[in-house]
C-alpha positions as CSV (number, residue, x, y, z in Angstrom):
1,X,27.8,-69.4,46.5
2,X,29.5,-72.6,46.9
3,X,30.5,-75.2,44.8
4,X,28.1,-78.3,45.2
5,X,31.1,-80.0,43.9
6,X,33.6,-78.7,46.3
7,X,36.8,-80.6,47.9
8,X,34.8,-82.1,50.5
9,X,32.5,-83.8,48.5
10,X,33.2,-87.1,47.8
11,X,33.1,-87.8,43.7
12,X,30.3,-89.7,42.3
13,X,30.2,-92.9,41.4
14,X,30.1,-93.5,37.8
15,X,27.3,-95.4,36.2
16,X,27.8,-98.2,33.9
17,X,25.8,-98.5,30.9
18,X,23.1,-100.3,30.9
19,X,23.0,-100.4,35.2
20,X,20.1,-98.8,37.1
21,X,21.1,-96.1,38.5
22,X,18.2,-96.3,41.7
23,X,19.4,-100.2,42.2
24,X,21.9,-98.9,44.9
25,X,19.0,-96.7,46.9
26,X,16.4,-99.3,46.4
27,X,19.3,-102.3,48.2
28,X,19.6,-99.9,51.1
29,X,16.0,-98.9,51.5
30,X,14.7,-102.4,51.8
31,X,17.9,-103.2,53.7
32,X,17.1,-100.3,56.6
33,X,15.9,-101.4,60.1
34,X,12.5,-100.8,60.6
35,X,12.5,-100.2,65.0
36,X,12.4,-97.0,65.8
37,X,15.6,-95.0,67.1
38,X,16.3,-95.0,70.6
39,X,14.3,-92.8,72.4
40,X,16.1,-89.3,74.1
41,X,15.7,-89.0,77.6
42,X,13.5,-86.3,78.5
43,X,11.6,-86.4,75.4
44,X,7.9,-86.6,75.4
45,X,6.1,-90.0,74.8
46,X,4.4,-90.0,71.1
47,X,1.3,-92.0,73.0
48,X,1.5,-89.5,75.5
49,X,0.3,-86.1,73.6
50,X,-2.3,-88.0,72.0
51,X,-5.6,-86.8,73.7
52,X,-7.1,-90.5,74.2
53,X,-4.7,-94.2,73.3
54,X,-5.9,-95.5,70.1
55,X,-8.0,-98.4,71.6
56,X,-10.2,-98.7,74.2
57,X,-12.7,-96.1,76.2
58,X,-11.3,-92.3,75.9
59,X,-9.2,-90.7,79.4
60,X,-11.1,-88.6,81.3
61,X,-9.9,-85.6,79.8
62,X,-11.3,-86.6,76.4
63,X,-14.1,-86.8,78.2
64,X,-14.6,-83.6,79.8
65,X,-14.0,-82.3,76.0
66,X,-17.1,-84.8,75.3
67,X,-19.6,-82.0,73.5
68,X,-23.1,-81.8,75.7
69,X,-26.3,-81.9,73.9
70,X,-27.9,-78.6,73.7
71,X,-31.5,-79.2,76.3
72,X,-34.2,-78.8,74.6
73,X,-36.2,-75.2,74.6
74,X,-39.4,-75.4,76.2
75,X,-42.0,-75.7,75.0
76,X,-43.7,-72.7,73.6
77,X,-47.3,-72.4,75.2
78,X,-50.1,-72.3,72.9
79,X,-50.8,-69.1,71.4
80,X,-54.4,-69.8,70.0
81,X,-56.4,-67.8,72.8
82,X,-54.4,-64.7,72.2
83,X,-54.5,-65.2,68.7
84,X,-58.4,-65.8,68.8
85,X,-58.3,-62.4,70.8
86,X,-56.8,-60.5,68.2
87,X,-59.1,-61.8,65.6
88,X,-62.3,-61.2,67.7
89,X,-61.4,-57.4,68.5
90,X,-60.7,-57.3,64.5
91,X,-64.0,-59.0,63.3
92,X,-66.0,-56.8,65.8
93,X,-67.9,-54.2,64.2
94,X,-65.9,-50.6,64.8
95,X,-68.4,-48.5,66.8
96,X,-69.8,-44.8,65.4
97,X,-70.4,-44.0,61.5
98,X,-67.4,-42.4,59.6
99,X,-67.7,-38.8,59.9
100,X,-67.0,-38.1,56.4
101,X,-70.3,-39.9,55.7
102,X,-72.2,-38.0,58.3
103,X,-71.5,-34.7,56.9
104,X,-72.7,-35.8,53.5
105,X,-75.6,-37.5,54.7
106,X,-76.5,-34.0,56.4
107,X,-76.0,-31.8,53.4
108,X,-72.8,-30.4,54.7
109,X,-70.5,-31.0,51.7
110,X,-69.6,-34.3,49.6
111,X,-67.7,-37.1,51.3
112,X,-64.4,-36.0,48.8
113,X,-64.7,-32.2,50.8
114,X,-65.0,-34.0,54.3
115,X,-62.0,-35.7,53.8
116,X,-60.2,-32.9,52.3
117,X,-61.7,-30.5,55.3
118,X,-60.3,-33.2,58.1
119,X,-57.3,-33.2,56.2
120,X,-56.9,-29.0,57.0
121,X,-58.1,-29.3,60.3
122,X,-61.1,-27.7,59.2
123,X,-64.1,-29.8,61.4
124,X,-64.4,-30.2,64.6
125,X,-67.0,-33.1,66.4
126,X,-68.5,-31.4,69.7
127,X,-66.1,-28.7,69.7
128,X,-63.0,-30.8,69.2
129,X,-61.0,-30.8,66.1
130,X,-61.0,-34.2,64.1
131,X,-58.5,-34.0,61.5
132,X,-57.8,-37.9,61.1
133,X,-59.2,-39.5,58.2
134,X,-61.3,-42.9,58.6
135,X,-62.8,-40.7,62.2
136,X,-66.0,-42.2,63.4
137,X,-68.1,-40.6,65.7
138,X,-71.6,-40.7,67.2
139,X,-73.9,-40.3,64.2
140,X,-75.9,-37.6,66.6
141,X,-72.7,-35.6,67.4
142,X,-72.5,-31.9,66.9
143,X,-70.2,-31.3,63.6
144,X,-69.3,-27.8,62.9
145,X,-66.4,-26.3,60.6
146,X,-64.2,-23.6,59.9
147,X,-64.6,-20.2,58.3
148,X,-61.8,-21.8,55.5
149,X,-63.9,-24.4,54.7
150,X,-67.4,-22.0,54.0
151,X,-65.0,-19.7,52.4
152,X,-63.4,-22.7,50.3
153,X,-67.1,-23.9,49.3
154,X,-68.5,-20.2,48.9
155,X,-65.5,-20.7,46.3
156,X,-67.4,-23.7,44.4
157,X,-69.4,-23.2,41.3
158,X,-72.3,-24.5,39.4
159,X,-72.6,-23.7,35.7
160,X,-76.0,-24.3,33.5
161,X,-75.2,-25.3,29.8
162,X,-77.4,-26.2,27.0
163,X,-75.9,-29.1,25.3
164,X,-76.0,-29.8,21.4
165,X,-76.4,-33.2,20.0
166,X,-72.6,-34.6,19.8
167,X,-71.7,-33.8,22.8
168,X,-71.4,-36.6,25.6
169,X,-71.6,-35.2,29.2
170,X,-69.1,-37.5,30.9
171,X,-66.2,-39.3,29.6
172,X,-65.7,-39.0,26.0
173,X,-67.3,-41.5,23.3
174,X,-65.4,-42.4,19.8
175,X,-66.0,-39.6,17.5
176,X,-67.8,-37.5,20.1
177,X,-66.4,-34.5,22.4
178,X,-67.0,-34.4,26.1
179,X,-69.5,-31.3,27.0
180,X,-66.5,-29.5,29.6
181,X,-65.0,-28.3,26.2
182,X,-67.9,-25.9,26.0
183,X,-67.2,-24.1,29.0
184,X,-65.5,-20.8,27.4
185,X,-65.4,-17.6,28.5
186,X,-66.7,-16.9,24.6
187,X,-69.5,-19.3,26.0
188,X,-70.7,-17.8,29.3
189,X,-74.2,-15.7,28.7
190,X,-73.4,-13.2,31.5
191,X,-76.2,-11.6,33.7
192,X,-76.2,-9.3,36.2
193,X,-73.5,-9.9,39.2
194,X,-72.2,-13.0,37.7
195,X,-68.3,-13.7,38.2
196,X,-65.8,-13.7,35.3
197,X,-64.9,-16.9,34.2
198,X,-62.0,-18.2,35.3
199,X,-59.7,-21.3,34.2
200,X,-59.5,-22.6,37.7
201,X,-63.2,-22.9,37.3
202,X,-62.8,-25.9,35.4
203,X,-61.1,-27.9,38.1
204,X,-63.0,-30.4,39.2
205,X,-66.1,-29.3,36.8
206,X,-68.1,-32.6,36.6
207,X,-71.8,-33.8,35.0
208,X,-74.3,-34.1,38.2
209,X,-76.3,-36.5,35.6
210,X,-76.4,-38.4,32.2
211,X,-77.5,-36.6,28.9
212,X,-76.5,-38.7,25.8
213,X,-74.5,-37.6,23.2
214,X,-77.5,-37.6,20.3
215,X,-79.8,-35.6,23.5
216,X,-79.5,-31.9,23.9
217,X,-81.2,-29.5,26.8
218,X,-79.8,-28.7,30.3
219,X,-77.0,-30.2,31.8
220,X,-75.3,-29.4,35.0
221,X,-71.9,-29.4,35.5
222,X,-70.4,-28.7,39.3
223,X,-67.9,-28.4,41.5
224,X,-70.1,-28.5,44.5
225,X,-70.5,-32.1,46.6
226,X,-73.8,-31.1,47.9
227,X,-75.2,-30.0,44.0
228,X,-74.1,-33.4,43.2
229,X,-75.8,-35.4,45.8
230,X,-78.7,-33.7,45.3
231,X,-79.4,-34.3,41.7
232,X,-77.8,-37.8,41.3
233,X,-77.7,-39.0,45.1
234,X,-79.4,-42.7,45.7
235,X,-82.3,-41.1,47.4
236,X,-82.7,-37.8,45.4
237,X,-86.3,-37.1,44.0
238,X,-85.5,-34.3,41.7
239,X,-87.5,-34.1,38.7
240,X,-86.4,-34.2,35.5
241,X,-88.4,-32.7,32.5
242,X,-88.3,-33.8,29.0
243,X,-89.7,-32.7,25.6
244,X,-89.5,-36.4,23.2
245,X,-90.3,-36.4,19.6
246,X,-91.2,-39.7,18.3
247,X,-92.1,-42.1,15.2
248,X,-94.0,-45.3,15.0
249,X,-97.3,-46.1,16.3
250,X,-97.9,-46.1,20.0
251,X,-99.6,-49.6,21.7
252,X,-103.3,-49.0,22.8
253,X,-102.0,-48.6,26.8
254,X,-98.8,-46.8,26.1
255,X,-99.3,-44.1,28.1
256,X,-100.7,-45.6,30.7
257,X,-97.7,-48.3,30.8
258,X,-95.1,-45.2,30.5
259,X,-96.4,-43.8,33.3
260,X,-96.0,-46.9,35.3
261,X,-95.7,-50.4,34.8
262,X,-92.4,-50.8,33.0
263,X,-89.3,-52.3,34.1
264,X,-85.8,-51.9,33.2
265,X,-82.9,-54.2,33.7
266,X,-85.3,-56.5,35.7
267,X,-86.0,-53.5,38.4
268,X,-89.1,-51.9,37.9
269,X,-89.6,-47.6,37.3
270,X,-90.4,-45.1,39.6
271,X,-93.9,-43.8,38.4
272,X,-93.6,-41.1,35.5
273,X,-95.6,-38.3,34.2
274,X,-96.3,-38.7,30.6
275,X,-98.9,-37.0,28.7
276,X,-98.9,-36.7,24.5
277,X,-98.6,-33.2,23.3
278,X,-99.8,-34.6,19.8
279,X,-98.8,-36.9,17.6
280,X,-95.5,-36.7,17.5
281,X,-94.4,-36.0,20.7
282,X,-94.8,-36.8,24.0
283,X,-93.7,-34.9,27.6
284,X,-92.1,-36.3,30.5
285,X,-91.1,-36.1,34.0
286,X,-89.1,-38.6,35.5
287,X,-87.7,-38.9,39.3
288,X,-84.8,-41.1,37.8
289,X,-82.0,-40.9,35.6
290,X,-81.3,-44.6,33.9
291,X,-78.8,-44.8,30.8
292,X,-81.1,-44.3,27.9
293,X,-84.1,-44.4,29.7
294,X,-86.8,-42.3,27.8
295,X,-86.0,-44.2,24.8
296,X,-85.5,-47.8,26.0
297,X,-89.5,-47.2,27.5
298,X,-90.6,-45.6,24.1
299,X,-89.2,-48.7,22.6
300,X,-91.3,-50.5,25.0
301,X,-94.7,-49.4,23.9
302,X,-93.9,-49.1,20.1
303,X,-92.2,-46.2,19.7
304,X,-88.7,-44.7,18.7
305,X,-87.4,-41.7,20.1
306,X,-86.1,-39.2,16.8
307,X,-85.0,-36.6,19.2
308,X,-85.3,-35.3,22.9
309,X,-84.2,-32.6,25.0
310,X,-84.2,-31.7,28.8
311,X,-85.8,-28.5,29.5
312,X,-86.1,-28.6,33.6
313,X,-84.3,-30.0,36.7
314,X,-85.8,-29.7,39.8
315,X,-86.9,-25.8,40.0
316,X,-84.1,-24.6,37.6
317,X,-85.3,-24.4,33.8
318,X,-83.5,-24.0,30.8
319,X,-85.3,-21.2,29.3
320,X,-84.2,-18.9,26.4
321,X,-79.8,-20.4,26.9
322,X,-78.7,-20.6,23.1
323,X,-77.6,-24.1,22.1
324,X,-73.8,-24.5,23.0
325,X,-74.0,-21.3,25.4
326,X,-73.9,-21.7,29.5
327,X,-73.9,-19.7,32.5
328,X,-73.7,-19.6,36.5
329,X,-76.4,-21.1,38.3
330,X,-76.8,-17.4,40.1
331,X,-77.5,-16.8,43.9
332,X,-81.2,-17.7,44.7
333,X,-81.3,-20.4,42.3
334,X,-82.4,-23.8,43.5
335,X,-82.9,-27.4,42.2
């Protein structure tokens, strides 16, 4: 590397005390022309590469550099009449009834085994498989369906109990324990050709009515859509039976008001048979199934229910089944 001091440097100039050593720079700074060196031949003019001169209206290459306003898009037509299209076709009522409900509504199975039968493939509308869900069709169309699906329902069971007090037959009420828990194979009453019990029985076992938890007597419990709807269905007319013990003193017209004339809920009763067996307990047969019903009307007229049990629905009675004890509803049998 060499010297920064070497021969041909010239020695600096030593500083006196006290002198400023920048006084020297500062004399021949201000004392440098200000003009601007002679310009080279051939060398390009400063003014010259700038795109437009400092003053004045820009050259006309600044101006074909001049950015052009974007046009405007046009304008989008109004979509209103194809919108109001749309939301016509959507508010118009869909045309046919959902087959699902058909099929119910003709005994055929519950909606739950429609829609598990489209599902499989298992219908078919005028000889044409359906097996989309939500279908609808003409509510007089011909609906027919597999040999899976009578085999699948042929499958279905209904089972009888006779429930004790403490039991509730739906979903489970503090300190009580739903009626299902009955259904044992140390349970089942066996007769003649009835199946073994088995636990795949119990899926989908559900109460086809109400009996309260301090009621005992026949309760029904199925797997079947069409059982169902026939007991508890909107428009069923099964008859319940009822034997009611009872305290207190019974108004003048009581039976005549139990048989008809009360209301419940603001919705007045289907008409009732009621007849006194003596004097401490009456008999009924109801068409309807309100919560707490035979009591809420023996409240009515004077009277509180001390205990009540079903003994009948529709042609299928309860007869000699021990207390806690169930069995199949068997072939033949009908509500």
């Amino acid at each position: 590397m060499s010297d920064p001091e070497g021969p041909d440097r010239k020695p600096r100039k030593a500083v006196k005390a006290g002198e400023d050593p920048w006084a020297r720079w500062r004399s021949g700074a201000a004392s440098a022309p200000t003009s601007r060196p002679p310009k080279r031949e051939g060398a390009p003019s400063r003014d010259a590469a700038k795109p437009w001169p400092e003053t004045g209206a820009p050259s006309a290459a600044a101006k074909s550099r001049t950015p052009v306003a974007k046009p405007q898009a046009a304008a989008v037509q109004n979509p209103a009449p194809e919108a109001d299209a749309i939301r016509a076709a959507s508010d118009r009522p869909r045309e046919g009834v959902r087959l699902s409900k058909v099929m119910a509504e003709r005994g055929m199975c519950s909606r739950r085994e429609a829609d598990a039968w489209i599902e499989r493939g298992w219908v078919y509308v005028d000889g044409r498989c359906v097996s989309e869900l939500g279908s609808r069709i003409d509510p007089g169309a011909e609906i027919t369906v597999a040999s899976d699906a009578r085999q699948d329902q042929a499958r279905q069971v209904t089972i009888l109990l006779n429930k004790p007090v403490g039991y509730v037959s739906g979903q489970p009420e503090p300190g009580c324990t739903p009626a299902v828990t009955l259904i044992l194979a140390e349970n089942q009453v066996r007769g003649a050709g009835d199946p073994d019990f088995k636990p795949w029985m119990l899926r989908g076992l559900a109460p086809a009515g109400r009996l309260d938890s301090d009621s005992s007597g026949l309760l029904v419990l199925t797997q079947d859509g069409r059982v169902a709807r026939s007991l508890i269905g909107e428009d069923s007319g099964v008859e319940k039976e009822y034997l009611v013990r009872v305290s207190g003193t019974m108004l003048a017209n009581g039976l005549a008001l139990l048989s008809h004339g009360l209301e419940l809920d603001g919705k007045p009763l289907k008409p009732a048979r009621v007849k006194q067996l003596n004097e401490d307990q009456l008999h009924f047969i109801l068409q309807e199934g309100k919560k707490r019903q035979i009591r809420r009307m023996c409240e009515m007229v004077g009277l509180k229910v001390i205990g009540l049990k079903r003994v009948r629905i529709g042609r299928v009675k309860l007869g000699d089944l021990p207390p806690g004890k169930w069995r199949f509803l068997r072939d033949g049998e009908r509500f």
